[in-house]
PyMOL commands that place a pseudoatom at each C-alpha (Angstrom):
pseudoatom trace, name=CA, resn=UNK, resi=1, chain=A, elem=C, hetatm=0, pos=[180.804, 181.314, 173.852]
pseudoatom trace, name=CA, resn=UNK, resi=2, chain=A, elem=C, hetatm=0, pos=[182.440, 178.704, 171.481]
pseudoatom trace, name=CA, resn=UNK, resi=3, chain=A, elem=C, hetatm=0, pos=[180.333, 175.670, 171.385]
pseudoatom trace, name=CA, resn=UNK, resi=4, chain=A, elem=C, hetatm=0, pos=[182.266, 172.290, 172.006]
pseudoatom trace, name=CA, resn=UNK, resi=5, chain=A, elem=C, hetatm=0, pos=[183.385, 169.594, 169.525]
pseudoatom trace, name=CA, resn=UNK, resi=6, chain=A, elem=C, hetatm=0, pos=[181.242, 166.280, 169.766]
pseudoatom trace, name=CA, resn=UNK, resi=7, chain=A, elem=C, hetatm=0, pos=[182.251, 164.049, 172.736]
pseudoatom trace, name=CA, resn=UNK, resi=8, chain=A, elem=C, hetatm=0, pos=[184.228, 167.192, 174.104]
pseudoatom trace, name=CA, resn=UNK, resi=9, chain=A, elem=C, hetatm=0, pos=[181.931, 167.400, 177.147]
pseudoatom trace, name=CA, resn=UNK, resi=10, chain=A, elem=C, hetatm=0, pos=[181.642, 163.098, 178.167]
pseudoatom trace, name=CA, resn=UNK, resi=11, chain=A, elem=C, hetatm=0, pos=[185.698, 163.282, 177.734]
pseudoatom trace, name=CA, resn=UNK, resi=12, chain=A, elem=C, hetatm=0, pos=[185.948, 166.421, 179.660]
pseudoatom trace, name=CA, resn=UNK, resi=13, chain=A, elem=C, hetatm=0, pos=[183.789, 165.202, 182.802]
pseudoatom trace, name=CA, resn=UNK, resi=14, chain=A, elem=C, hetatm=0, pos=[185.648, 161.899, 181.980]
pseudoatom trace, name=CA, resn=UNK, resi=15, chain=A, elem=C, hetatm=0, pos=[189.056, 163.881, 182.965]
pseudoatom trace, name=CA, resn=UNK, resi=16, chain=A, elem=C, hetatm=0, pos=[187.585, 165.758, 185.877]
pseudoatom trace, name=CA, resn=UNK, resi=17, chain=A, elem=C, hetatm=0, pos=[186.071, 162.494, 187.442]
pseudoatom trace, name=CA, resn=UNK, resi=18, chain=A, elem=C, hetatm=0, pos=[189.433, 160.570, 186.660]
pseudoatom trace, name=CA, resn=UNK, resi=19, chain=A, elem=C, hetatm=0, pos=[191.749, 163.488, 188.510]
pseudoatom trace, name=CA, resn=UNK, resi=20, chain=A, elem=C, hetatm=0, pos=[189.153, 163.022, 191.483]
pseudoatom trace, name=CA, resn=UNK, resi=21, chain=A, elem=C, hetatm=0, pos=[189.858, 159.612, 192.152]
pseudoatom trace, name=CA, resn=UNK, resi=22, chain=A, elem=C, hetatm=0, pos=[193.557, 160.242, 192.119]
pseudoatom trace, name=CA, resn=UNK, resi=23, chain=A, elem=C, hetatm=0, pos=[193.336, 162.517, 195.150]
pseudoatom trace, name=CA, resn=UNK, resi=24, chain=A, elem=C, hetatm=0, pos=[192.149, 161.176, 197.602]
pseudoatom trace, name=CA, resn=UNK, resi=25, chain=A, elem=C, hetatm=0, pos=[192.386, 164.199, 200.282]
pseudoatom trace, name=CA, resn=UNK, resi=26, chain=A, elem=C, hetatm=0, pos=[189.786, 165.828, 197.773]
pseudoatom trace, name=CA, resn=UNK, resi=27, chain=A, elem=C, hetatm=0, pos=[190.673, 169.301, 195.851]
pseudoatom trace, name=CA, resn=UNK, resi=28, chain=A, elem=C, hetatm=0, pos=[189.918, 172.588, 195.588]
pseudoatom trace, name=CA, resn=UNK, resi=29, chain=A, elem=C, hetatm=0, pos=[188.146, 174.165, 192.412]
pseudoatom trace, name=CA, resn=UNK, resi=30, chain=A, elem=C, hetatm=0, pos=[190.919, 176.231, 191.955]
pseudoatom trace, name=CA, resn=UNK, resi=31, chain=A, elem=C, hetatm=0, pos=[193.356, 173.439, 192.262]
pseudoatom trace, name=CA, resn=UNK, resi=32, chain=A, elem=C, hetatm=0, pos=[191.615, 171.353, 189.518]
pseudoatom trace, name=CA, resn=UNK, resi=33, chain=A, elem=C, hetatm=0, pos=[190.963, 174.487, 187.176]
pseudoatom trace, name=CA, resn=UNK, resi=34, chain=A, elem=C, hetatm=0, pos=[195.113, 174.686, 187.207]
pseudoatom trace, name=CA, resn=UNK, resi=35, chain=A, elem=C, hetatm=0, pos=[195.568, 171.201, 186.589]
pseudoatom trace, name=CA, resn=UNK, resi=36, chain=A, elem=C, hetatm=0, pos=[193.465, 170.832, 183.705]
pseudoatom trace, name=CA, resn=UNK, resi=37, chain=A, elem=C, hetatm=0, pos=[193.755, 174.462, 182.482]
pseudoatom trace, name=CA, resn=UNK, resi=38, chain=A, elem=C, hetatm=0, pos=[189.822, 174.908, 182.445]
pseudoatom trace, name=CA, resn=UNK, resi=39, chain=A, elem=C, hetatm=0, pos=[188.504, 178.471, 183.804]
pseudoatom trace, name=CA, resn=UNK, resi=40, chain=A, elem=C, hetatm=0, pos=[186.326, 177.929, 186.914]
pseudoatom trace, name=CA, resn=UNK, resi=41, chain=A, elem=C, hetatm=0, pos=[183.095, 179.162, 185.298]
pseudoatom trace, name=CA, resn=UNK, resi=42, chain=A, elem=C, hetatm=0, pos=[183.635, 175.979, 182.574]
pseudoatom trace, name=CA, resn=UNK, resi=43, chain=A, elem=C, hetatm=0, pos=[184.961, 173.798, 185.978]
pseudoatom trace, name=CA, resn=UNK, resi=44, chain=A, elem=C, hetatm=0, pos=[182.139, 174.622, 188.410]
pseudoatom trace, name=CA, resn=UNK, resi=45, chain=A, elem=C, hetatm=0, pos=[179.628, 173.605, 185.405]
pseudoatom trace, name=CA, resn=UNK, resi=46, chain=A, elem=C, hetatm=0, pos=[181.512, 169.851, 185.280]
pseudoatom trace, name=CA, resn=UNK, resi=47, chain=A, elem=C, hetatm=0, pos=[181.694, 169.451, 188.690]
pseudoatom trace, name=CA, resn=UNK, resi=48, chain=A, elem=C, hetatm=0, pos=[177.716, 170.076, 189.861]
pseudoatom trace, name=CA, resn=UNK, resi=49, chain=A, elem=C, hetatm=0, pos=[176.954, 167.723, 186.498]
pseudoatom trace, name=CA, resn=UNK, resi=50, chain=A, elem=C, hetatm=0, pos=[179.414, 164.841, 187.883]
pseudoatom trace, name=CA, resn=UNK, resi=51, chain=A, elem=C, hetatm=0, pos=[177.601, 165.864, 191.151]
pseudoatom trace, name=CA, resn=UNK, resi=52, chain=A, elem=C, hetatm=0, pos=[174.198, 165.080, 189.940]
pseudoatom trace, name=CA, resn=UNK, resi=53, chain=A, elem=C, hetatm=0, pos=[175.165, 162.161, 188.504]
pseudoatom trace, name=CA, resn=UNK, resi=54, chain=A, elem=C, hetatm=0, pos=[176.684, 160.941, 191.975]
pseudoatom trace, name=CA, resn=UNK, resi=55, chain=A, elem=C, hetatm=0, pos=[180.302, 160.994, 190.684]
pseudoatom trace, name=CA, resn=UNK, resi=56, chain=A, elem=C, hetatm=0, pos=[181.752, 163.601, 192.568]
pseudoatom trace, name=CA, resn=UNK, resi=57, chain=A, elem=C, hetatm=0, pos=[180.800, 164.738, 195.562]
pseudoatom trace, name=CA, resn=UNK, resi=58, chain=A, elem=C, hetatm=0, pos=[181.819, 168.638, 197.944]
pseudoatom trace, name=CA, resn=UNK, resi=59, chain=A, elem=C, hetatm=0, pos=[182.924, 168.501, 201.611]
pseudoatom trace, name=CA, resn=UNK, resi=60, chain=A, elem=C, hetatm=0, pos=[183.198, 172.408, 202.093]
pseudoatom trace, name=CA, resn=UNK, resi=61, chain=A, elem=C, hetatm=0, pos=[185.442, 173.557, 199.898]
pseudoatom trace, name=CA, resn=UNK, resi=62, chain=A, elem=C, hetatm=0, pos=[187.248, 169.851, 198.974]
pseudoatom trace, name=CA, resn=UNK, resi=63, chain=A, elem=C, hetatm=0, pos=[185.850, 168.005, 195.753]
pseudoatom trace, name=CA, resn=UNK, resi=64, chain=A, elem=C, hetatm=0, pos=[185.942, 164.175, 196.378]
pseudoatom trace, name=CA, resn=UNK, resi=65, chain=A, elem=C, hetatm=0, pos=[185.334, 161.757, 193.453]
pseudoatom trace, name=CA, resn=UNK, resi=66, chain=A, elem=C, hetatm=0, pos=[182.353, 158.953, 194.655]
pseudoatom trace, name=CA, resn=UNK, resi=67, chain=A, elem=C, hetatm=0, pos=[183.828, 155.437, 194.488]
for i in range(1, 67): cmd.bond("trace and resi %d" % i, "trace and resi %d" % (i + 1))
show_as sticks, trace
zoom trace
């Protein structure tokens, strides 16, 4: 696996928690994995950091940015 570029990781999550807060009806992995062009493997790692860090939060299979 390629490793990523300095700062690729903060702006990634950065992008991820920014598309969260622009929907608020929440979204599906698979929805955010097209709209940023990440595979879901990559995606599902983002997500349950943002989760950790209480930015993001699941509601079955929704993804909901904390505000």
């Amino acid at each position: 696996m390629a490793r990523l570029r300095i700062g690729e990781k903060d702006q990634n999550q950065h992008s991820i928690h920014n598309l969260l807060h622009r929907h608020d009806n929440g979204l599906t992995e698979q929805e955010i994995a097209e709209m940023t062009g990440m595979d879901r493997r990559r995606l599902n790692n983002y997500l349950r950091d943002l989760q950790d860090q209480q930015k993001a939060y699941r509601e079955k299979r929704l993804w909901f940015g904390e505000r």
